[in-house]
MARBA-3410 file (N, C-alpha, C, O; in Angstrom, 1 decimal):
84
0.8,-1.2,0.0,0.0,0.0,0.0,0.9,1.2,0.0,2.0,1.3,0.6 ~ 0.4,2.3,-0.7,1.2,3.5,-0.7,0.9,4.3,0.2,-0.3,4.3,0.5 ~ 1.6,4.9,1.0,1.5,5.4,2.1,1.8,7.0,2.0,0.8,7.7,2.4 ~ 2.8,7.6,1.6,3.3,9.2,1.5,3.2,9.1,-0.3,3.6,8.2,-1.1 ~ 2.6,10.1,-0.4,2.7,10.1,-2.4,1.9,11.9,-2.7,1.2,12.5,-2.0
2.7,12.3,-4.3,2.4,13.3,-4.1,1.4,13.0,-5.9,1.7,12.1,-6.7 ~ 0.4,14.2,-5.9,-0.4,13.4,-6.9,-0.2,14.7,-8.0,-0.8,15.7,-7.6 ~ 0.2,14.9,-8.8,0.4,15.5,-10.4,-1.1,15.5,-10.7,-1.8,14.4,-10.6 ~ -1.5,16.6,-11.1,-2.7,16.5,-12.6,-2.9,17.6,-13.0,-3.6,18.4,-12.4 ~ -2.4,18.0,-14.0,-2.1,18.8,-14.9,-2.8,18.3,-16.5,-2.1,18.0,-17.5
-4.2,18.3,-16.5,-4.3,18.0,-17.3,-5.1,19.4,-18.4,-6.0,19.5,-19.3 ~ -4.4,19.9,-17.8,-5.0,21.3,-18.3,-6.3,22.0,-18.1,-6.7,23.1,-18.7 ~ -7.0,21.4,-17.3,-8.5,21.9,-17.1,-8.6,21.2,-15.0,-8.6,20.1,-14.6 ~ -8.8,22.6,-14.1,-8.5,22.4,-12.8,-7.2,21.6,-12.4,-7.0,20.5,-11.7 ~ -6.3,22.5,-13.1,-4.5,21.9,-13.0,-4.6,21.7,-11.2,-5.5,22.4,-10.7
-3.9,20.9,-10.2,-3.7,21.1,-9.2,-2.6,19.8,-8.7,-2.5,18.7,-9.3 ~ -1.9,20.2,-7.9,-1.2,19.2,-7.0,-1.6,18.6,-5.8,-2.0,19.5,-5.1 ~ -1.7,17.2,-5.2,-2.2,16.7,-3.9,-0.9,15.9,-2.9,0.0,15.3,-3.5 ~ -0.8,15.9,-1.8,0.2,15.5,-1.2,-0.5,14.8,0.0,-1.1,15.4,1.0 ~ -0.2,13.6,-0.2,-0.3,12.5,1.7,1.0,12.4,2.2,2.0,12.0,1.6
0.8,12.8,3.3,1.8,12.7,4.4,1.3,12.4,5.1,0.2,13.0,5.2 ~ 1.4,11.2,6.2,1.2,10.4,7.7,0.1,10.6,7.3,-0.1,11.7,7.9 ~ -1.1,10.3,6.6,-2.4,10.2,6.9,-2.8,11.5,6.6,-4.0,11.6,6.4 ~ -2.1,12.4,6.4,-3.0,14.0,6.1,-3.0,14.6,4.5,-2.0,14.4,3.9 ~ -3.9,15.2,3.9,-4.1,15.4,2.6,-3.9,17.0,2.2,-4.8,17.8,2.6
-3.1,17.4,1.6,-3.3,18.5,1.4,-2.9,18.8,-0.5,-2.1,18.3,-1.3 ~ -3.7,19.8,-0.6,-4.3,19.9,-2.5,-4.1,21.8,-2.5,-4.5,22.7,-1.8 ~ -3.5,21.6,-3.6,-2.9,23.1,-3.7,-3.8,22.8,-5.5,-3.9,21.8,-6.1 ~ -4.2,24.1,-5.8,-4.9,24.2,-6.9,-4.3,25.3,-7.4,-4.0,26.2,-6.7 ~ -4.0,25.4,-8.9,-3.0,26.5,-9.7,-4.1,27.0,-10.0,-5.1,26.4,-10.1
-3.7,28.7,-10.4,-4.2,29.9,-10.6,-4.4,30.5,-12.2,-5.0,31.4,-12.7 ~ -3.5,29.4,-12.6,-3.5,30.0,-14.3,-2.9,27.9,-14.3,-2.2,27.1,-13.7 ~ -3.9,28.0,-15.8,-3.0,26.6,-16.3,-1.2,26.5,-16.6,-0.7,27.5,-17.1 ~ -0.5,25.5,-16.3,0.5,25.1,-16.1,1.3,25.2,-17.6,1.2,24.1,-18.1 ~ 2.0,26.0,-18.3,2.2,25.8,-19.6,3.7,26.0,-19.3,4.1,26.6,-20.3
4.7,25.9,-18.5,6.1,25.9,-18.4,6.2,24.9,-17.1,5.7,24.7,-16.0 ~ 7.4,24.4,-17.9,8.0,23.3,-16.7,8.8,23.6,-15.5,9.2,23.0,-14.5 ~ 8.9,24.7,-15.9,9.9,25.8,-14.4,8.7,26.2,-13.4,8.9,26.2,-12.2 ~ 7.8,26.4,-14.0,6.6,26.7,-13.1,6.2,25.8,-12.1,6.3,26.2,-11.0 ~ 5.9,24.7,-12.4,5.5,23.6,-12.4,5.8,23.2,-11.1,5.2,23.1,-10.1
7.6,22.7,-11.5,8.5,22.6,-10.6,8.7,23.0,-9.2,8.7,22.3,-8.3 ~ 8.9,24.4,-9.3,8.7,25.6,-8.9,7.3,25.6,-7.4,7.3,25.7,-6.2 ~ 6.3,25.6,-8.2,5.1,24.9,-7.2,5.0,24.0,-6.6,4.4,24.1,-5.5 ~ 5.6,22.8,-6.9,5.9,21.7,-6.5,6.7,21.6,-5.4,6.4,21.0,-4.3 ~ 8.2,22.2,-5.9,8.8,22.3,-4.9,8.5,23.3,-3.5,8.9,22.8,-2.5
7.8,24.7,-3.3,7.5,25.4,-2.7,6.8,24.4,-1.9,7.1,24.2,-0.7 ~ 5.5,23.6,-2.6,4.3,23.1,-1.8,5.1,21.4,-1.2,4.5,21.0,-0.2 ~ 5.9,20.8,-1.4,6.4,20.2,-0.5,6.9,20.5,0.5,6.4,20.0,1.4 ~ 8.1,21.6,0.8,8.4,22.3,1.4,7.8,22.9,2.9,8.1,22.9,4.1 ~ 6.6,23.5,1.7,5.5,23.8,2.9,5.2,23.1,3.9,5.1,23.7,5.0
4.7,21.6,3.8,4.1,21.2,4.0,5.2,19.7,5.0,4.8,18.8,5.7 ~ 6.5,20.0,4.6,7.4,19.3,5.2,7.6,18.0,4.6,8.2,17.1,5.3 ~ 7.3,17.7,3.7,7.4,16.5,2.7,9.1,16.2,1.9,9.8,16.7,1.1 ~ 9.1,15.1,2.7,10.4,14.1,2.4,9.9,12.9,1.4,9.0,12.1,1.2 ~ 11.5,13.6,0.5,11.0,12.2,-0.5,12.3,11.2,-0.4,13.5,11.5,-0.7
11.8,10.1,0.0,12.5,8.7,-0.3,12.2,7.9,-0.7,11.2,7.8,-1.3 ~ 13.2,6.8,-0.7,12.8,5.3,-1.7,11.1,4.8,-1.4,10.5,3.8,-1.9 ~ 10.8,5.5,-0.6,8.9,4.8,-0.1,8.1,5.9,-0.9,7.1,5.7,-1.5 ~ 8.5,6.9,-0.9,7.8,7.9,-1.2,7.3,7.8,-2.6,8.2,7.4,-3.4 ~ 5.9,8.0,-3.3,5.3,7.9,-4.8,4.7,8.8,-5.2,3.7,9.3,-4.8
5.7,9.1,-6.6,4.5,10.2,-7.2,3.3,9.5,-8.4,3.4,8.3,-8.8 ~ 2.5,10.1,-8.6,1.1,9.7,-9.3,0.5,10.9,-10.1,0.0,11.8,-9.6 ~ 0.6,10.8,-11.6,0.5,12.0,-12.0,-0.9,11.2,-12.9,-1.2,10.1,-13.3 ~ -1.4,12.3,-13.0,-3.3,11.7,-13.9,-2.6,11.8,-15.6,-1.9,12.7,-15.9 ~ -2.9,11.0,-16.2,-2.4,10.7,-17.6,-3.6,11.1,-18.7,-3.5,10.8,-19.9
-5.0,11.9,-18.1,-6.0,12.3,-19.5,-7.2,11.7,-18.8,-7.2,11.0,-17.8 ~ -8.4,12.4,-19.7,-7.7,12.8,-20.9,-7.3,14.5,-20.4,-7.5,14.9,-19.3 ~ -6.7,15.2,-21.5,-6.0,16.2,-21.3,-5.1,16.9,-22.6,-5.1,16.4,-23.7 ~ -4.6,17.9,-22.2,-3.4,18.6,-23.0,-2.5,17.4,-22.7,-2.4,16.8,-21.6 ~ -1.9,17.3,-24.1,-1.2,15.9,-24.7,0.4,16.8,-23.9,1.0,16.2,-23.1
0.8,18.1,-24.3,1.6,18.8,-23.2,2.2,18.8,-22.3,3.4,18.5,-22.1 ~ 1.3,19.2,-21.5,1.1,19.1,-19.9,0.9,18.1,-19.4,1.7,18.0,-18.5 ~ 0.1,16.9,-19.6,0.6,15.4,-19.5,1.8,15.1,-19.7,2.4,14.4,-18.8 ~ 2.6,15.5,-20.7,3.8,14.8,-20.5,4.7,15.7,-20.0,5.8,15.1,-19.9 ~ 4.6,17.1,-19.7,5.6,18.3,-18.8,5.5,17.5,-17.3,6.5,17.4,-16.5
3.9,16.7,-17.1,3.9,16.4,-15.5,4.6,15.4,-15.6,5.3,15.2,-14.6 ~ 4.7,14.4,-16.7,5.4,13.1,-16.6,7.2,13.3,-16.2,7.8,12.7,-15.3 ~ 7.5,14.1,-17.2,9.3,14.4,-17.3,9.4,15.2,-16.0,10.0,14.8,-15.0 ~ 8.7,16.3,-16.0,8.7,16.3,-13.9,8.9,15.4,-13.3,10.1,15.1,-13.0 ~ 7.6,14.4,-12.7,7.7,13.8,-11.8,9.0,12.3,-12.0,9.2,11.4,-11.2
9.4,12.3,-12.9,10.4,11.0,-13.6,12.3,11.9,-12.7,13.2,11.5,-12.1 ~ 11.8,13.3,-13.2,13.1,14.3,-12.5,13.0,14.1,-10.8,14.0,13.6,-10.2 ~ 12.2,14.5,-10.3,11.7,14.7,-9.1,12.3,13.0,-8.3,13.2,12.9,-7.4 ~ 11.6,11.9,-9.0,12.3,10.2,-8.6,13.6,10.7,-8.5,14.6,10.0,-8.3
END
């Protein structure tokens, strides 16, 4: 079972990030759709941060694959593949 995991969906329509930690959920929702990978990033890394999120060998990301901007699906993919 996955336990800590942070969840990508960028599928260009209600772009947002979700993060479990110990049991707690927290969902950050973007303000303008996601169209640069520095951005992206950028949010990502801020909202772990925030939120005190450690990534290790247990740790899983989970990014929504569509449907969607063909894009942004794969900006979230080459992200979260960097981020591992």
């Amino acid at each position: 079972m996955i336990k800590n995991f942070l969840i990508i969906n960028c599928t260009g329509k209600n772009d947002s990030i979700g993060l479990r930690i110990d049991n707690n959920f927290f969902i950050q929702q973007f303000q303008t759709n996601i169209k640069n990978n520095e951005t992206l990033v950028d949010n990502i890394l801020r909202f772990l941060k925030k939120n005190n999120a450690k990534i290790d060998k247990d740790f899983s990301i989970i990014v929504n694959i569509g449907p969607g901007s063909f894009s942004t699906i794969r900006s979230s993919l080459a992200v979260a593949k960097g981020i591992k």
